[in-house]
N, C-alpha and C positions, 0 to 999 in steps of 0.2 A: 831238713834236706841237706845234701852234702854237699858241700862247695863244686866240686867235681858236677856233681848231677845242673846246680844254679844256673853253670856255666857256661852247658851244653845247651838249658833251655832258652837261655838270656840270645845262646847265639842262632838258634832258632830261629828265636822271635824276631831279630834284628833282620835273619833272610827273608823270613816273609813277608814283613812291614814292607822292607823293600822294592819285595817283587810288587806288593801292590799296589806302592804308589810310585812306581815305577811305571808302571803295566807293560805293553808290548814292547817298547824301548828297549827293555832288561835284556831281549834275545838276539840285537840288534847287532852283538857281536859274530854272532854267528855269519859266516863268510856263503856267497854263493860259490858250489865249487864246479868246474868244470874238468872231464876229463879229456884229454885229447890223446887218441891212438892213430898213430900215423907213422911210414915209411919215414927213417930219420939215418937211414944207413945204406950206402951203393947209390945205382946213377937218380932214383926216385927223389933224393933228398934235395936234390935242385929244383926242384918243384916246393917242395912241403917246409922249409927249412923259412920262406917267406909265410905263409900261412901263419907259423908260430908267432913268427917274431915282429907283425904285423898286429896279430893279433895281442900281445903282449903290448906291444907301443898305446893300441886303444885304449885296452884295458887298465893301462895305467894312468892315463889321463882322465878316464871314467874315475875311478877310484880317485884322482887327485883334487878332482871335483865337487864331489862328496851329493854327487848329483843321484845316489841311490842312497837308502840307510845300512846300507849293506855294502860289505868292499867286494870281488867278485877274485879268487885266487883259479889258477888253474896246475894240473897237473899233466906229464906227458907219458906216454909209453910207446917205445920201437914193436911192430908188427914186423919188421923187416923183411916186407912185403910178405907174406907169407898170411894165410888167412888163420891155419888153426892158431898161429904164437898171437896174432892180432885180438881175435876172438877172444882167448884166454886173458889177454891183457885188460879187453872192455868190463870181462865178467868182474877180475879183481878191483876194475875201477869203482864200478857198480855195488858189491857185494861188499867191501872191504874199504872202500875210500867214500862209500858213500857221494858219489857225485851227484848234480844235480841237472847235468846237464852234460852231453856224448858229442864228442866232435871228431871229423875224421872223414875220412882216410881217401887216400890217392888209389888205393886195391880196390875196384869196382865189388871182386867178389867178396873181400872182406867188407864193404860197405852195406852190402846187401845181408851180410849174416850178422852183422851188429846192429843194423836194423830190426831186425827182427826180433834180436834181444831185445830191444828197447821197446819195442811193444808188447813183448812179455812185462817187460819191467814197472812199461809205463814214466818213462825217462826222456826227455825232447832229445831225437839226435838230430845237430847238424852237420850236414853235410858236406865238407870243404874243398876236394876235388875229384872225387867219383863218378866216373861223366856214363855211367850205365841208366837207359830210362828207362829203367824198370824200378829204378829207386822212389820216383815220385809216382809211375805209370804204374804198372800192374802189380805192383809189390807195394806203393806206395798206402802209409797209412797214417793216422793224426798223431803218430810221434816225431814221423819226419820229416824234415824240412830239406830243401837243395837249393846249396848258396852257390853253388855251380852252375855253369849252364852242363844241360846231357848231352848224350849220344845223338840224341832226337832233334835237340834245337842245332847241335852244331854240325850235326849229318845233311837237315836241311839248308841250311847257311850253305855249306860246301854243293850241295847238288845244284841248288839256284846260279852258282857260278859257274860249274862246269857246264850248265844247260847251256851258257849263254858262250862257251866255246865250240868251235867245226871238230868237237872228239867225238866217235860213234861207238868206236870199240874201245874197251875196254879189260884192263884186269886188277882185281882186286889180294892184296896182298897185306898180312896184318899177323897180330901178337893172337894165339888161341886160347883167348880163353876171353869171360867177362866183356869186358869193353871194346878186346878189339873186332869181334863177332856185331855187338851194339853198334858200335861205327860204324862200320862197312854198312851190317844192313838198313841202318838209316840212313845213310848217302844215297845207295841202290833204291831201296823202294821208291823214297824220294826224286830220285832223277828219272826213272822209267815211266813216273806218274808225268812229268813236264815234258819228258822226252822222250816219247817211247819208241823213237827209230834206234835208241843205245840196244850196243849189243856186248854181254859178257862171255870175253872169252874163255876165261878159265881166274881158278884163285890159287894162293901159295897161303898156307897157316905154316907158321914158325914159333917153338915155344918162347915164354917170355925170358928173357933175359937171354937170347941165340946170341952165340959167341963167333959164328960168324954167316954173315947176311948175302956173299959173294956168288954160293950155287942159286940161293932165289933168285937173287937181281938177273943173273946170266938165264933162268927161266924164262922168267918175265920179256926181257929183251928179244929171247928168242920166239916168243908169242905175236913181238910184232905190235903191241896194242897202240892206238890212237895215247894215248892216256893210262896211269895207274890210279886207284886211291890205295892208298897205306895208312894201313888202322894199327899203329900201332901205339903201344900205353907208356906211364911216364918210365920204368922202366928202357924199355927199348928207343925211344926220342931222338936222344942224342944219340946212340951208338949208330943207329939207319944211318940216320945225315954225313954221320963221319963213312956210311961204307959206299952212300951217295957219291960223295965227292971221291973217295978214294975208287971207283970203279966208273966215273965219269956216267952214271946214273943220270943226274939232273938234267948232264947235257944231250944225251939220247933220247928220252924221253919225258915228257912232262909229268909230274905227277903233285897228288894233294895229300897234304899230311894235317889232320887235327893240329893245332900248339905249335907247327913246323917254324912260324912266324912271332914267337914267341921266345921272349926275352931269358928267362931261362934252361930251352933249348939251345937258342943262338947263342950267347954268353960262354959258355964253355967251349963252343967250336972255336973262338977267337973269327978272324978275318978272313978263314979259309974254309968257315960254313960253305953249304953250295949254295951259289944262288938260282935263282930262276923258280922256286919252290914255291907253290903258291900252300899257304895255311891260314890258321883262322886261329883267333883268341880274345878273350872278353876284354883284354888289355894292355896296352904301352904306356912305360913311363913317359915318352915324347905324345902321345896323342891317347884323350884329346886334350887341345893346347889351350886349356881352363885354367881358372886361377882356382880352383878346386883341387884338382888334378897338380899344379903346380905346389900347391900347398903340402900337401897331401906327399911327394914327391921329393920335396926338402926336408919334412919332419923323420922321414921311414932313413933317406942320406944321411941325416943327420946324427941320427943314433944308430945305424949298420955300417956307414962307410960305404953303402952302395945301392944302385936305384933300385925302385922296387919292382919285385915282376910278377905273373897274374896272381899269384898265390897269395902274395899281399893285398891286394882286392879284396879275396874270399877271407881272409883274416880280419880287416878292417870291417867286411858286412855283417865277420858273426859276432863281434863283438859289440857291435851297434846295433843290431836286429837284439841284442840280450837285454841293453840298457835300456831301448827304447820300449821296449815288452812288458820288462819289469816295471818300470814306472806308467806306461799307460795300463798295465792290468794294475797297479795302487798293490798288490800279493808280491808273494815270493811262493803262492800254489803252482805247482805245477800245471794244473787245468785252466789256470785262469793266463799265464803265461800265454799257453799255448793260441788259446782262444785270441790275444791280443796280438800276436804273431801273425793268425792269417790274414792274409789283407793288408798288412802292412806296409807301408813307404818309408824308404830313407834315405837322405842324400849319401852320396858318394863319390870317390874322383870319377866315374863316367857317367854323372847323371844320378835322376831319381829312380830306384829300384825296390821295385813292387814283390812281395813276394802273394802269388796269387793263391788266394783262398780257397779254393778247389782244391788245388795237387798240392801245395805246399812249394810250389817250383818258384825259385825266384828269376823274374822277367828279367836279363840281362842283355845288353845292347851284345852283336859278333862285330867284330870289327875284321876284315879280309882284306887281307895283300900277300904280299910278292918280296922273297928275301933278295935282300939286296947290301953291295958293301957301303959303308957310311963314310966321309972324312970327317967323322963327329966322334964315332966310337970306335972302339977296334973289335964291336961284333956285326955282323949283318943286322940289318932293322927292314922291319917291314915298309915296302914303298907301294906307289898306290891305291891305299885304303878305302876300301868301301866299309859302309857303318850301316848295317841290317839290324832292327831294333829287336829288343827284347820281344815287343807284341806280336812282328811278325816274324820272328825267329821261334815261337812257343806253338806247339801242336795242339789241335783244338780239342776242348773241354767232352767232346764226343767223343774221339780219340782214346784220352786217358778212361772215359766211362768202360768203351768197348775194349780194350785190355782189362781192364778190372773185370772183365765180365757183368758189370751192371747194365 
């Protein structure tokens, strides 16, 4: 035999000895990879820009752990807000990077069409701020998960509040399309069931990303209403707030905004947000005042340079919903994953969160107030707070059947 041929067999022999008395060890380098498609570009990325880098903080201290046999790498792609660039980004994540795991996105509608890749696929997506409940609810299926709270939980939160205000009439004004349709009509059904002397006077749809908000408002105004809700998505958030104050909105009329109360809304306004805004959000760096949450709070400051706001929430639970899946399913199967996902518990800065077994919906506490200026920051911060829990923020298990059509 020829040296040449000896050489190749010798070294053969040497990988297979190897691999078998190696045994599953040997593959152990192989990394968990996750892909993330999300809004990273214009006013959206004030939202999602925590999401990542929340999620990366976990992620790294999982990995420094050595608490999985497996390190857990992620990748990101701009959607830029846009559903078909977003879509296409999920399939190359999918198809070509091989992921193992979908996370994403702030575009209800792009959330709901990479869902549905993903049950082609057969790929877990989670879900990190897509507040449409049709994700978990009538669309909802065993590939996905919602580390958000929806439409559904946070439309009822807000309707429970205004029930318990002297408004009768009303107008509803919001972003056209996905979520801000989802909002509105979960605030509405919801509050006509508790309250059914409300009355609607009319609505304003505006497309997303309106450049400018001045003839709605002067609408709306001139309708007169007790009261507005404004659906609008992360997109439009901040820009409304700024046309609020700039047309003296807040102070003619009351109204409720989804996130209005929310840190990375407020933050950019600076100290000349409007106040008097009541909204709703699964979370403040200041509340609640846990040594959890404190924790939690100095770790995110510590490595951004700045406190964290909701979107770091839903980064820190998808990161830990992954670890803790992975090691109670003992696999890196996808089916066995999943299976340990539902039903799941985890601590977090706002308490323990459930993601329930049924819908895949994770039970997150609303916390509700009132913007207000702080001599603490130099953004508005929510005052007031009411804390509605995830159990009776979640719409009932009948509910999601009758959408589903079962």
């Amino acid at each position: 035999m020829k040296p040449l041929s000896r050489f190749i067999l010798t070294t053969l022999a040497v990988l297979v000895f190897s691999a078998i008395i190696t045994g599953p060890t040997a593959f152990a380098a192989k990394a968990v990879k996750v892909g993330i498609v999300d809004c990273y570009s214009g006013p959206p990325s004030t939202y999602t820009n925590d999401v990542r880098d929340a999620f990366k903080l976990a992620i790294d201290k999982i990995n420094a752990s050595g608490s999985l046999s497996r390190k857990i790498e992620f990748v990101t792609r701009d959607s830029k807000f846009k559903v078909d660039i977003g879509l296409s980004a999920a399939k190359e994540l999918i198809m070509r990077e091989n992921v193992d795991i979908m996370m994403g996105t702030i575009n209800s509608g792009l959330a709901l069409a990479i869902s549905d890749l993903c049950k082609k696929e057969k790929i877990p997506f989670l879900v990190t701020f897509s507040k449409s409940a049709k994700i978990t609810g009538e669309k909802g299926h065993r590939y996905v998960f919602s580390l958000t709270e929806n439409s559904a939980l946070a439309g009822k939160a807000m309707a429970e509040s205004l029930a318990k205000k002297p408004y009768t009439k009303f107008w509803i004004g919001g972003d056209d399309y996905e979520y801000g349709h989802a909002i509105a009509d979960a605030t509405w059904e919801h509050l006509i069931k508790i309250k059914p002397e409300v009355q609607l006077l009319g609505q304003s749809w505006w497309k997303v990303r309106e450049p400018d908000f001045t003839p709605y408002i002067t609408a709306m105004l001139a309708a007169k209403p007790d009261a507005v809700i404004v659906a609008t998505g992360g997109a439009d958030c901040v820009p409304f707030l700024k046309a609020a104050k700039a047309t003296g909105f807040n102070d003619k009329v009351p109204f409720i905004m989804h996130t209005a109360t929310e840190l990375s809304t407020l933050k950019p306004l600076g100290a000349n947000g409007p106040e008097g805004v009541l909204g709703t959000s699964n979370y403040f760096h200041y509340f609640p005042d846990s040594a959890e949450n404190k924790a939690f709070v100095s770790e995110f400051k510590a490595a951004y340079d700045r406190p964290p706001a909701v979107g770091a929430l839903y980064g820190y639970l998808a990161a830990t919903f992954i670890q803790k899946a992975y090691a109670t399913a003992g696999s890196f199967k996808t089916e066995k994953f999943i299976d340990a996902l539902e039903g799941m518990t985890v601590d977090s800065p706002v308490g323990k969160v459930t993601i329930r077994a049924f819908d895949h919906q994770a039970m997150l506490p609303m916390f509700m107030g009132v913007t207000k200026k702080s001599a603490e920051y130099d953004y508005l911060i929510a005052d007031d707070i009411i804390v509605i829990s995830g159990e009776d923020a979640m719409p009932a298990i009948e509910e999601i059947k009758k959408a589903r059509g079962m």
